[in-house]
C-alpha positions as CSV (number, residue, x, y, z in Angstrom):
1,X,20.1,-41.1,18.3
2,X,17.6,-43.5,18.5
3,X,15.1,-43.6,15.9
4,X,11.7,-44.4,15.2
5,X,10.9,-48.0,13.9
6,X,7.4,-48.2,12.6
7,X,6.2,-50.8,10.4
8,X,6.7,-50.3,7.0
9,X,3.3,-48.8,6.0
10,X,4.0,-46.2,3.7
11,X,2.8,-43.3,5.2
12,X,1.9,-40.1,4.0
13,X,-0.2,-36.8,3.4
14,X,-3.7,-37.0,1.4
15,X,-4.8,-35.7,-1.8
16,X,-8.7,-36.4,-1.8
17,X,-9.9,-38.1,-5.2
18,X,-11.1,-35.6,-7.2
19,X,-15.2,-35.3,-8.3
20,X,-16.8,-35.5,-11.3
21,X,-19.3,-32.6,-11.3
22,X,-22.8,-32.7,-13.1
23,X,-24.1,-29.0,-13.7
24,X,-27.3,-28.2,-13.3
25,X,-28.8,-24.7,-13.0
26,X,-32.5,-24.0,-11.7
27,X,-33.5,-20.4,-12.4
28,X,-36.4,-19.1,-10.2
29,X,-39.1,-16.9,-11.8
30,X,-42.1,-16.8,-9.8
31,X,-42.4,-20.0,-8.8
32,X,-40.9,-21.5,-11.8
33,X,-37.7,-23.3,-12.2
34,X,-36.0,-23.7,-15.7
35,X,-33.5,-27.0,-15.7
36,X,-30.5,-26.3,-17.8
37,X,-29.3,-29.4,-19.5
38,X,-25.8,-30.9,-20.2
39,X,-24.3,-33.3,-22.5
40,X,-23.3,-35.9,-21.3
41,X,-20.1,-35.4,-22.5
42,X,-20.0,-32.3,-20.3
43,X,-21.2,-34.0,-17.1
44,X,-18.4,-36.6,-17.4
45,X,-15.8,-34.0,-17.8
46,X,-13.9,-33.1,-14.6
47,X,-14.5,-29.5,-12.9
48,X,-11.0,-27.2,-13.7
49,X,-10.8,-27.1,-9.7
50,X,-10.7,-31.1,-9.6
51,X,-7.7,-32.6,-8.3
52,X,-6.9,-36.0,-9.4
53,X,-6.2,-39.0,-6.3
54,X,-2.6,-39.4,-5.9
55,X,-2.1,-42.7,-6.3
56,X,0.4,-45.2,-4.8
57,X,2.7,-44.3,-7.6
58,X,2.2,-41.3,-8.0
59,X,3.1,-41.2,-3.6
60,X,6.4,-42.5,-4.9
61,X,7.0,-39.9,-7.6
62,X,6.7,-36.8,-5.1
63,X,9.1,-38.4,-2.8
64,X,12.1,-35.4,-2.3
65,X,15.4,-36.5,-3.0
66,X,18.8,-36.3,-1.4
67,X,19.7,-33.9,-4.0
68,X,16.8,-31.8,-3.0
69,X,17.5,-30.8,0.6
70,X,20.2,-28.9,1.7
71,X,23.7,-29.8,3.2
72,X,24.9,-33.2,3.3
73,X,22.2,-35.9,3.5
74,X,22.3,-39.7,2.2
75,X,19.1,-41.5,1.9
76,X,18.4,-44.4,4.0
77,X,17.1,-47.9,3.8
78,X,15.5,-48.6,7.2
79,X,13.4,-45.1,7.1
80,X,10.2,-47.7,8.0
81,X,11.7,-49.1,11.1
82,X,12.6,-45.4,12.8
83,X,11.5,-44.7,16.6
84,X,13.1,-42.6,18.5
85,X,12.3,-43.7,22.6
86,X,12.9,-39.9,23.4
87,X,9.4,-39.5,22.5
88,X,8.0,-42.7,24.7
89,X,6.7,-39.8,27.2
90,X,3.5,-39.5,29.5
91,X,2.7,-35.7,29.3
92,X,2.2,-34.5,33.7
93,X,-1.8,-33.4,32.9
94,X,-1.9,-32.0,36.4
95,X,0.5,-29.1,35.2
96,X,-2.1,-27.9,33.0
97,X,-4.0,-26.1,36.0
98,X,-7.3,-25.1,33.8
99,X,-6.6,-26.5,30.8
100,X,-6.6,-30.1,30.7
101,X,-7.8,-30.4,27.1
102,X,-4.0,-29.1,26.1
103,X,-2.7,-32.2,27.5
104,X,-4.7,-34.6,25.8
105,X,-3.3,-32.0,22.5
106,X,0.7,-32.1,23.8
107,X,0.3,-35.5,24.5
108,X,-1.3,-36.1,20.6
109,X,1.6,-34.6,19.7
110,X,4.2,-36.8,21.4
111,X,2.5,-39.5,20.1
112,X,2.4,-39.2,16.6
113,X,6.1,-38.0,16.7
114,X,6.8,-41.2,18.4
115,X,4.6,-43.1,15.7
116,X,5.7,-41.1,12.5
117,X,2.1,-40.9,12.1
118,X,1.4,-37.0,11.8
119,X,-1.0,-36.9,9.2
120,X,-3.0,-39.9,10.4
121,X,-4.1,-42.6,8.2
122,X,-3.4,-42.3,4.1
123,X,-6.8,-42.8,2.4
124,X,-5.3,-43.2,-1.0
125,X,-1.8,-43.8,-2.0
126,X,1.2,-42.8,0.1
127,X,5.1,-43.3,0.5
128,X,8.1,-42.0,2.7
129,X,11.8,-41.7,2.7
130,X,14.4,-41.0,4.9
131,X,17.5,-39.3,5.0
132,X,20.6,-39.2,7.3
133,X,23.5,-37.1,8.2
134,X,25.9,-37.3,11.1
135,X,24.0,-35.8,13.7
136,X,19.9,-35.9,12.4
137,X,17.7,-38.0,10.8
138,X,14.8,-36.4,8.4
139,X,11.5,-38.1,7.6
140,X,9.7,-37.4,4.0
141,X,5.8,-38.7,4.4
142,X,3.4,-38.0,1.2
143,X,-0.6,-39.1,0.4
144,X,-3.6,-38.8,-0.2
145,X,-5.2,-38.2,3.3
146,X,-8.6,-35.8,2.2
147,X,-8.5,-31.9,2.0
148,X,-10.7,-31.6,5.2
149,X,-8.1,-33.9,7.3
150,X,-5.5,-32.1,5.9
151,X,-7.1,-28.7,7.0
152,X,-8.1,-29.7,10.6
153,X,-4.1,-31.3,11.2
154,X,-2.4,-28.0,10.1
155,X,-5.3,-26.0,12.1
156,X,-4.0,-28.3,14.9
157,X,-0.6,-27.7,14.3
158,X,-0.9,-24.0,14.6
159,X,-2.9,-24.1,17.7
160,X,0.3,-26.2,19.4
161,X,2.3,-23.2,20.0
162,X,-0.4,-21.9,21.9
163,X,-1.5,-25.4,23.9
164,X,1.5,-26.8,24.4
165,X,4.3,-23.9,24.8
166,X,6.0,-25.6,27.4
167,X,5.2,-28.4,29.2
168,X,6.9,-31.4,31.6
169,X,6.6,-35.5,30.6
170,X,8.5,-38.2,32.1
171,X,9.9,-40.4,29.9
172,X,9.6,-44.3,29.9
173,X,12.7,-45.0,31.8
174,X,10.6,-42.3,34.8
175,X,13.2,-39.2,33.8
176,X,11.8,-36.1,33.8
177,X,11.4,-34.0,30.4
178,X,10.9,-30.3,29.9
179,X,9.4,-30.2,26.1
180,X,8.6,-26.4,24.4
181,X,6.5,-26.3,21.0
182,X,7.3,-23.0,19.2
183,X,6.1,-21.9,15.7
184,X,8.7,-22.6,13.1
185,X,8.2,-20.2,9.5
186,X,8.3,-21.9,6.6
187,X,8.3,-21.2,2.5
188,X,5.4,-20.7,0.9
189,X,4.6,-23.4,-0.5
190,X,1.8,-25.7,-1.4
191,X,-1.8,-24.6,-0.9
192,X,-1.1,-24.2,3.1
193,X,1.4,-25.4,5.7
194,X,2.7,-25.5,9.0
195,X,5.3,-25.9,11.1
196,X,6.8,-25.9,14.5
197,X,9.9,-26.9,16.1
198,X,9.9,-29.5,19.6
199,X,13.0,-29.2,22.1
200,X,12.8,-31.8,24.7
201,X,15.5,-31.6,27.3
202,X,15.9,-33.7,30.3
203,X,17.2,-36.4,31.4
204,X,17.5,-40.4,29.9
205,X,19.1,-43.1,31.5
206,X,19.9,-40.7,33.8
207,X,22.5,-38.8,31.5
208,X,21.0,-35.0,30.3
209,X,19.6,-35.2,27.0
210,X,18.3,-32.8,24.7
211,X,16.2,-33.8,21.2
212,X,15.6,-31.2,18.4
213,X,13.1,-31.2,15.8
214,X,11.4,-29.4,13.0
215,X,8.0,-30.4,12.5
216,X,6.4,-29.5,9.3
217,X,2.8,-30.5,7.0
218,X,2.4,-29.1,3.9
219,X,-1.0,-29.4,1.7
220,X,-1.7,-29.5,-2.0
221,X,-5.2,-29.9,-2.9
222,X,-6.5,-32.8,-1.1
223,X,-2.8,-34.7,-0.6
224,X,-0.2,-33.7,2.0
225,X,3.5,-34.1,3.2
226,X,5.1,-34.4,6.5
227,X,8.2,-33.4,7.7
228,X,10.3,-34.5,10.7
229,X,14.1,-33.1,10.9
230,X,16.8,-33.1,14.0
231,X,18.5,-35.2,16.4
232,X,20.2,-34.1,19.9
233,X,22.7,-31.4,17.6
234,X,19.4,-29.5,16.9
235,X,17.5,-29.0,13.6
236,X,18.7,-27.7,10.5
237,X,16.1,-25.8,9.7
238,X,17.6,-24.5,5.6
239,X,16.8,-28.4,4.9
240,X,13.6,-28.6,6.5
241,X,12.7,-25.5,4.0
242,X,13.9,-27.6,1.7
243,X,12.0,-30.1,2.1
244,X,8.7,-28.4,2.3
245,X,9.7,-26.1,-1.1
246,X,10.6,-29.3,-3.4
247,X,8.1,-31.2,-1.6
248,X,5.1,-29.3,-2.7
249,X,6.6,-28.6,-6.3
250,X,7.1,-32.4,-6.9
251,X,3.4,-32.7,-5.8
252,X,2.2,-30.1,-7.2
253,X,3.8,-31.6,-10.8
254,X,2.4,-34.9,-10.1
255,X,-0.7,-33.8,-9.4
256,X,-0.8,-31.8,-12.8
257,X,0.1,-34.9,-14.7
258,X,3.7,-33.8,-15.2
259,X,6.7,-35.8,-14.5
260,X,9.4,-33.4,-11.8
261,X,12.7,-33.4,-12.9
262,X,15.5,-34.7,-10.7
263,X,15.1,-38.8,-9.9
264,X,12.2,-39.9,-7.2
265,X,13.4,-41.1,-4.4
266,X,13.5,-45.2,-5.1
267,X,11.8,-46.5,-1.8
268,X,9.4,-49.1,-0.9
């Protein structure tokens, strides 16, 4: 299979910097209003609900592992470079008879599969691996991308099922694709996720083709993780759970301070 290539830009989910909160309390009594002062050792002191920014270290240290998933993956080198031309596809906006926002949605989705670039653009540290068996390739994406980007990307990952249930594309090479989103259950894990699983089948290079994939964000606090997983064989979805389950709990230790156990994945 044919695999992304993107430029090595460590991508990855967001955990927005947390705030440092002053307290002040106003009281109304008639038309007055009391000020409750702080020290000002109080005001520099971090709310219990603040979540620190997960820096570019920090990215690294929440990286999964080989030994995390399931069944037998290596990790690769050349996770950066991965493009998969499968997924070069112009979505046929005049099958969506009275809904031609979906397409502009399916076609978002193609895109960023194509791109590695699910999430959208870190805003504080980030960092990805990859991982290969003999039939699929699975992408590992964590950052800092902001709670409210994280929110409104799984909100628009659940609403794919729905928009994009089954659509046609032609690829780059003018084969016709037939591509079906359906919702794919994951762990719970994390503060929230999401997932769903793409099948396009059709033809390239004029031989029948069929691509695979799970597709899966995760959020803790403000950061995030991606998860791509599959190849023509189909996805094994007991690894993509995998993923998302030591994903979160190595972010969720980082995030805390803590150090997870098992090695991070070394990847630049």
């Amino acid at each position: 299979m044919n695999r992304p290539s993107r430029p090595v830009r460590v991508l990855a989910p967001a955990l927005a910097a947390g705030s440092l909160l002053t307290v002040v309390a106003c009281a109304n009594d008639g038309g007055a209003s009391d000020t409750v002062s702080v020290s000002p050792a109080a005001e520099r002191s971090p709310s219990p609900s603040a979540t620190p920014a997960l820096t570019r270290a920090g990215a690294k240290a929440a990286l999964i592992t080989a030994a995390d998933l399931e069944d037998d993956w290596t990790q690769a080198n050349d996770a950066a470079s991965w493009r998969n031309k499968l997924l070069i596809d112009k979505v046929d906006v005049a099958a969506f008879l009275r809904t031609k926002t979906n397409a502009a949605e399916c076609q978002r989705l193609l895109d960023s599969l194509y791109s590695d670039s699910l999430l959208g653009r870190a805003s504080g540290g980030s960092a990805l691996a990859g991982f290969t068996d003999p039939h699929a390739r699975l992408l590992y994406q964590v950052g800092d991308y902001g709670r409210d980007a994280m929110t409104k990307t799984l909100d628009w990952l659940r609403s794919l099922p729905k928009k994009c249930n089954q659509f046609t594309a032609t690829g780059s090479d003018g084969g016709k694709r037939t591509v079906q989103v359906v919702a794919a259950k994951l762990p719970a894990a994390g503060d929230a996720r999401e997932g769903v699983t793409v099948t396009l089948r059709g033809t390239a290079n004029g031989e029948p083709t069929t691509l695979t994939l799970d597709v899966a964000a995760l959020r803790v606090g403000a950061s995030g993780a991606a998860v791509t997983n599959g190849g023509p064989r189909g996805a094994q979805h007991t690894s993509t759970e995998a993923a998302v389950r030591e994903g979160a709990r190595r972010l969720t230790d980082v995030l805390a301070g803590k150090t997870p156990t098992g090695n991070p994945s070394e990847f630049d």
